[in-house]
N, C-alpha and C positions, 0 to 999 in steps of 0.2 A: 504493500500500500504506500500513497505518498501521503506525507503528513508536514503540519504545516506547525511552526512551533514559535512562540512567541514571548521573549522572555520578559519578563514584567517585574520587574522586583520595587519594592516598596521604601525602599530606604534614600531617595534621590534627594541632594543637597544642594543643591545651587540653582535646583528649580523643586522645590516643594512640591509632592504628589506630584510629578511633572507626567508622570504614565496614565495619570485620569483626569488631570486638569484641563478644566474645558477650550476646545481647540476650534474656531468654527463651527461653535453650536453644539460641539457633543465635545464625552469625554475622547482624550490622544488616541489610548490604545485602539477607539472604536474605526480610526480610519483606515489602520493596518488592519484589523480585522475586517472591514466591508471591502477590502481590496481581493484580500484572501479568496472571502466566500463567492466576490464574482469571480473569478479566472476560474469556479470549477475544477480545479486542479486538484484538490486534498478528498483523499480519504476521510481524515480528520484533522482539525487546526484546536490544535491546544493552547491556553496559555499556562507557562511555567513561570508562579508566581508563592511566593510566601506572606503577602498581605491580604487579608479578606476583604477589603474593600475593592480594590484593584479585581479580585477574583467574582467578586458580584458585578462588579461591571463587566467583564468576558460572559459571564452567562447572560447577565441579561443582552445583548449584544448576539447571541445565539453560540458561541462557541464553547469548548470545556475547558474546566479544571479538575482534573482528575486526578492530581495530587498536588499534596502541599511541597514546595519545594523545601529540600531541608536547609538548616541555618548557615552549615557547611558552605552553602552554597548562595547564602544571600545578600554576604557582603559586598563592599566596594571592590573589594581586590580578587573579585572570582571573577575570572575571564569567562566569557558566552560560551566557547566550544566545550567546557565542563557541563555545562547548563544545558547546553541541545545534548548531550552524552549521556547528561544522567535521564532525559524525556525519551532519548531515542531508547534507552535500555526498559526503561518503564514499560514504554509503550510493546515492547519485543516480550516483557514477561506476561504481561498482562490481554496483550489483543494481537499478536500475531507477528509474522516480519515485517518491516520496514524498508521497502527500496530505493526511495528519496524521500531525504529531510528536506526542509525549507526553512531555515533559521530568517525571521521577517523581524524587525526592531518593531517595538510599539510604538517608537515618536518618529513615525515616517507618514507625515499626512499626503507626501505627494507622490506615494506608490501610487504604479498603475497596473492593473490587471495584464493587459499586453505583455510590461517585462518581465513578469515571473512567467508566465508564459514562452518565449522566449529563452528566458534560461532553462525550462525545464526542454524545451524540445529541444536544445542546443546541447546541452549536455545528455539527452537519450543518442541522438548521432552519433557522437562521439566516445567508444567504449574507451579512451585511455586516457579522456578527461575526469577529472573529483571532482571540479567545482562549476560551479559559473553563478558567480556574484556582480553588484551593481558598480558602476565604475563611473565617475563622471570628468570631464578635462579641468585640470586649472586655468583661469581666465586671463593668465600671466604668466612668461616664461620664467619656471622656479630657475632657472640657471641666471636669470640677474636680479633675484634675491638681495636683500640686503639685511644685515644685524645693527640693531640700531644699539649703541652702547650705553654703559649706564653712566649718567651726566648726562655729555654732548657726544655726536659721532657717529656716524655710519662708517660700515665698511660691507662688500659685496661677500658673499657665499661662496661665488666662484668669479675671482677674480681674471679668471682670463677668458669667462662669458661677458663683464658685463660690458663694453662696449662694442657686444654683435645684435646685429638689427633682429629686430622678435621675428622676421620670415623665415631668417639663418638657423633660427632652435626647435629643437624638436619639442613638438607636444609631449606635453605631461598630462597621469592622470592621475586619480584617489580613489581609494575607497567612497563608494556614495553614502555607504550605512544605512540602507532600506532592503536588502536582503541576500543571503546564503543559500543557493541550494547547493548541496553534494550527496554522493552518494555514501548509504550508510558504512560503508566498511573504510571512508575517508575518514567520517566523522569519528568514526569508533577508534579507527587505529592512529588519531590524532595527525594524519599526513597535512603538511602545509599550504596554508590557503592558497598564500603569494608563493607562486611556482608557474612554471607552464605546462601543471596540469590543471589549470586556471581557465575560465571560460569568461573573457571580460564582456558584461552586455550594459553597453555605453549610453548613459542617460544624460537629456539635454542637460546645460545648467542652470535652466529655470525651475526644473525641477527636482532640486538636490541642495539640502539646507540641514548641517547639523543643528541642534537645539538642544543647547549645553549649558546655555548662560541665561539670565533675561532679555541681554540682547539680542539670543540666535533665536530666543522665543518671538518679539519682536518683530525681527527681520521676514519670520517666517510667514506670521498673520499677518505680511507687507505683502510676502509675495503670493500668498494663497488668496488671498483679497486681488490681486491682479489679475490672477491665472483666472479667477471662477469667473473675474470680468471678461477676459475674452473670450473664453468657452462661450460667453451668453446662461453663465449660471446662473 
């Protein structure tokens, strides 16, 4: 089965309840979740979460929580892939195999159904790929970067980029942080994201906004307020 997993933890600090704070009319997690349920892709889409609040929101929202996640696992310093590990093993004791995970963050309001989509038939063609996660360009060539010092002072990253013209540099890209899929025996046997057995599915950069701070929060209801105006939302 594929399954869709959505890690929700309750202890966020620099944006208070930031995984149910209301985002565009509803709570965050709920637009990673309605993104999920349209692309028809999941078996089942769980959230792995250790707060009850956050976990009545996944249900009422229509998807499950079918265990608490343990404490182990619900601090700041537990990385994700422990988290989709300990849900994909759950899910394997409890209801069956698992042939593709889909790790989907809860504060990604501008997933679209399309590119999970996307990743998953991108990564079925392909047997000696593990992944294919979201990727989106930087809007600036990182190679003439600059460190700004403390007082006064710049100085460049790479100093024998920065006087070449931005057509002369190559494109760079990032992580988008709106979702993972791979296959379960990647996940399992903790193989490395960033590799090139990596499937990059490259998303515009209107639609690709960490929300880490109160100004990525911000920024975001700036540009989701935009986006829904052109659509004709």
């Amino acid at each position: 089965m594929n399954v869709a997993i959505i890690p929700a933890r309750g202890g966020s600090t620099r944006i208070p309840r930031k995984n149910i704070r209301v985002f565009a009319g509803k709570p965050m997690i709920s637009h990673s979740i309605e993104a999920a349920q349209s692309s028809n892709l999941f078996d089942r889409i769980i959230v792995s979460t250790d707060d009850p609040d956050i976990a009545d929101v996944a249900r009422s929202s229509g998807v499950e929580v079918p265990f608490v996640r343990p404490q182990e696992l619900a601090d700041a310093h537990t990385g994700t892939n422990a988290v989709v590990k300990h849900a994909i093993r759950w899910l394997q004791d409890h209801d069956g195999a698992v042939e593709f995970a889909c790790c989907i963050y809860a504060t990604a309001p501008f997933l679209r159904a399309h590119y999970l989509e996307e990743g998953l038939r991108r990564l079925k063609a392909s047997a000696e790929q593990d992944f294919a996660f979201s990727v989106t360009s930087f809007p600036f060539p990182i190679q003439r970067a600059i460190i700004v010092k403390p007082g006064n002072g710049v100085a460049p990253f790479f100093p024998e980029h920065i006087g070449a013209r931005s057509q002369d540099l190559g494109e760079a890209y990032h992580d988008a942080g709106q979702f993972y899929w791979g296959r379960t025996d990647a996940y399992l046997s903790e193989r490395p994201l960033f590799s090139e057995r990596s499937i990059p599915i490259v998303l515009p950069r209107h639609l690709v906004q960490d929300i880490d701070t109160p100004e990525d929060w911000t920024r975001a209801e700036l540009m989701y307020a935009a986006l829904q105006s052109m659509e004709g939302v």
